[in-house]
C-alpha positions as a Markdown table, in Angstrom:
| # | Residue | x | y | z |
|---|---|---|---|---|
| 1 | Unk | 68.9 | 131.5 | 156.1 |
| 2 | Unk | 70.4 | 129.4 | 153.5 |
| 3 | Unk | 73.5 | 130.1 | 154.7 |
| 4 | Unk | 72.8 | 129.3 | 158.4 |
| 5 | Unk | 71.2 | 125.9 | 157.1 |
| 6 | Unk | 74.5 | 125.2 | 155.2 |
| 7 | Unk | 76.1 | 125.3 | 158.6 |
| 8 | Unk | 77.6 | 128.4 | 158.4 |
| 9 | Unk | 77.6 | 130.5 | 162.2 |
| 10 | Unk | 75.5 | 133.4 | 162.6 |
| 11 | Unk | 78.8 | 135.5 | 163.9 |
| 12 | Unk | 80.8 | 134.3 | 161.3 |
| 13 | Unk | 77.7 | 135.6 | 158.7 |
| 14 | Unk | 77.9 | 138.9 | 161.1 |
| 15 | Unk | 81.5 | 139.3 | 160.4 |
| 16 | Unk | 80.5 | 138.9 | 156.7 |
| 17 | Unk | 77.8 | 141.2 | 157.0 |
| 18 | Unk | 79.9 | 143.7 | 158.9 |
| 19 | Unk | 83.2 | 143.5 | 157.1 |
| 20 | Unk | 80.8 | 144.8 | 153.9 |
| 21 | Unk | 78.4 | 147.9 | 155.6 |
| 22 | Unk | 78.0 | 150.9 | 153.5 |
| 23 | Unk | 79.7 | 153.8 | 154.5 |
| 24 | Unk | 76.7 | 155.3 | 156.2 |
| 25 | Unk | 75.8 | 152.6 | 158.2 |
| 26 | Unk | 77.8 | 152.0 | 161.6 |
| 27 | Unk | 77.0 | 148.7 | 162.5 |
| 28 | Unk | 74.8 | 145.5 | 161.5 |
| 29 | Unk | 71.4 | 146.5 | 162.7 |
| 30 | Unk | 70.5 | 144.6 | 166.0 |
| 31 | Unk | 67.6 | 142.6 | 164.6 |
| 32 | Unk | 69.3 | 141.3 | 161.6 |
| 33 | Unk | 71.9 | 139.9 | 164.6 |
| 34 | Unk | 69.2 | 138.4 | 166.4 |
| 35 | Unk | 67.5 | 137.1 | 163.4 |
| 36 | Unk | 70.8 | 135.5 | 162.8 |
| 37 | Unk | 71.3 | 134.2 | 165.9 |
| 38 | Unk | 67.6 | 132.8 | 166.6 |
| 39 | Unk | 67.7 | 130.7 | 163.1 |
| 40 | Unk | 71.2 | 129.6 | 164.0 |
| 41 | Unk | 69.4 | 128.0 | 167.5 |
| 42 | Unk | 66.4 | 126.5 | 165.5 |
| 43 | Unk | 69.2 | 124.6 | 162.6 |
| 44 | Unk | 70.6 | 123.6 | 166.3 |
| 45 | Unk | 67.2 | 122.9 | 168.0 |
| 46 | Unk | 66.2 | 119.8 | 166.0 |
| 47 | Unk | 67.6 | 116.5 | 164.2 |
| 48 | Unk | 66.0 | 114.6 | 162.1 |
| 49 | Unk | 65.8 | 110.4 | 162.5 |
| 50 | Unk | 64.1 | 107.7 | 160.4 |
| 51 | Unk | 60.9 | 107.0 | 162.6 |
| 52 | Unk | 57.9 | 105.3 | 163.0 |
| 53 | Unk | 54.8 | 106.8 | 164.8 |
| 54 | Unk | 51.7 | 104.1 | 166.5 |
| 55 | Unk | 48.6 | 105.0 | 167.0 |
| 56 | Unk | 46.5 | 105.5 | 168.5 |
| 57 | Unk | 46.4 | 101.7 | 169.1 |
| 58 | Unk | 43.1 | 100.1 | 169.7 |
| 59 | Unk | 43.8 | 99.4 | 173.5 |
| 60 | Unk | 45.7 | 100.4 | 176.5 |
| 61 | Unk | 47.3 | 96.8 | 176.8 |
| 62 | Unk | 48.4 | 97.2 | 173.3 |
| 63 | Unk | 49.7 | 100.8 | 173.7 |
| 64 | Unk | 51.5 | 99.3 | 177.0 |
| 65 | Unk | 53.2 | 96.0 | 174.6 |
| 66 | Unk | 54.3 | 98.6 | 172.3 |
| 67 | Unk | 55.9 | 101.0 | 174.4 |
| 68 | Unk | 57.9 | 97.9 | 176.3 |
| 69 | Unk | 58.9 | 96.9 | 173.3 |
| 70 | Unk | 60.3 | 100.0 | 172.3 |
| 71 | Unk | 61.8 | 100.9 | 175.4 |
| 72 | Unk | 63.7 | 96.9 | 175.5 |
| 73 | Unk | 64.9 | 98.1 | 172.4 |
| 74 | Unk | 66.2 | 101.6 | 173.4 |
| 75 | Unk | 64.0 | 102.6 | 170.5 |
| 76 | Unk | 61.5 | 104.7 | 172.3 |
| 77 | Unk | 61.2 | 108.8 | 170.6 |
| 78 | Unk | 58.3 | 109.9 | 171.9 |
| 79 | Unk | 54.9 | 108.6 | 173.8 |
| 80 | Unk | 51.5 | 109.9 | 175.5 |
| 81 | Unk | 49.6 | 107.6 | 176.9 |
| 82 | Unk | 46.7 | 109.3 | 177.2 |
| 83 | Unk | 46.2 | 109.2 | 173.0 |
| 84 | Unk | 47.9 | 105.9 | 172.8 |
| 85 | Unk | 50.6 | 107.0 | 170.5 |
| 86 | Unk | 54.0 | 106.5 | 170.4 |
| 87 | Unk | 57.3 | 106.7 | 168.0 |
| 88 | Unk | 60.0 | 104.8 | 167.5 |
| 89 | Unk | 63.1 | 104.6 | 166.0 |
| 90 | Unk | 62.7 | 103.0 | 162.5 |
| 91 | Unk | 65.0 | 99.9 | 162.9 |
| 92 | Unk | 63.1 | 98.6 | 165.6 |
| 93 | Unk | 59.4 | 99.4 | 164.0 |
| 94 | Unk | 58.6 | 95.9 | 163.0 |
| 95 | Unk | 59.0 | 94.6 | 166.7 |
| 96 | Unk | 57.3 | 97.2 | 168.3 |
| 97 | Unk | 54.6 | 96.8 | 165.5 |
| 98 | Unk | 54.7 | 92.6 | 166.4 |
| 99 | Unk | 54.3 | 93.4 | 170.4 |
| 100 | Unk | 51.8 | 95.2 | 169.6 |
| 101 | Unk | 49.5 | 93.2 | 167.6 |
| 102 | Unk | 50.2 | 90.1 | 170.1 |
| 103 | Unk | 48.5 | 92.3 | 172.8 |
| 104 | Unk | 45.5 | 93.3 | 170.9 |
């Protein structure tokens, strides 16, 4: 895993893996490949971003400012509406925060 998080592929740690077999073993077993290959997908899968999650705000009109805000600001991660949270990219937190607290 440590490998795969250093950015290394999962074929290229197959052809490691491979290259260095004992001499009774024929191949890489299959579920050390797809071991491989699923944590290679999940380093993939996900970035990680200075953010800032609201909520749940204290109303619907100030869940609605916040969400214009962030979206005016091309700042918008993430909402649901339904819990009144949202998140935002970190640079644009205190405006979203501001839009907020003038609607509540």
């Amino acid at each position: 895993m440590a490998a795969i998080a250093r950015g290394l592929s999962a074929a290229a740690i197959r052809a490691f893996l491979a290259a260095r077999l004992r001499p009774e073993q024929a191949v890489v077993p299959p579920n050390v490949c797809d071991a491989l290959v699923l944590w290679e997908r999940e380093r993939d899968r996900a970035t990680a971003r200075r953010a800032a999650l609201f909520g749940p705000l204290p109303s619907q009109a100030a869940f609605a400012a916040a969400a214009a805000a962030a979206r005016r600001a091309g700042a918008l991660l993430w909402e649901d509406a339904g819990r009144r949270l949202l998140v935002t990219a970190r640079a644009a937190a205190r405006a979203v925060h501001e839009a907020a607290a003038a609607a509540s």
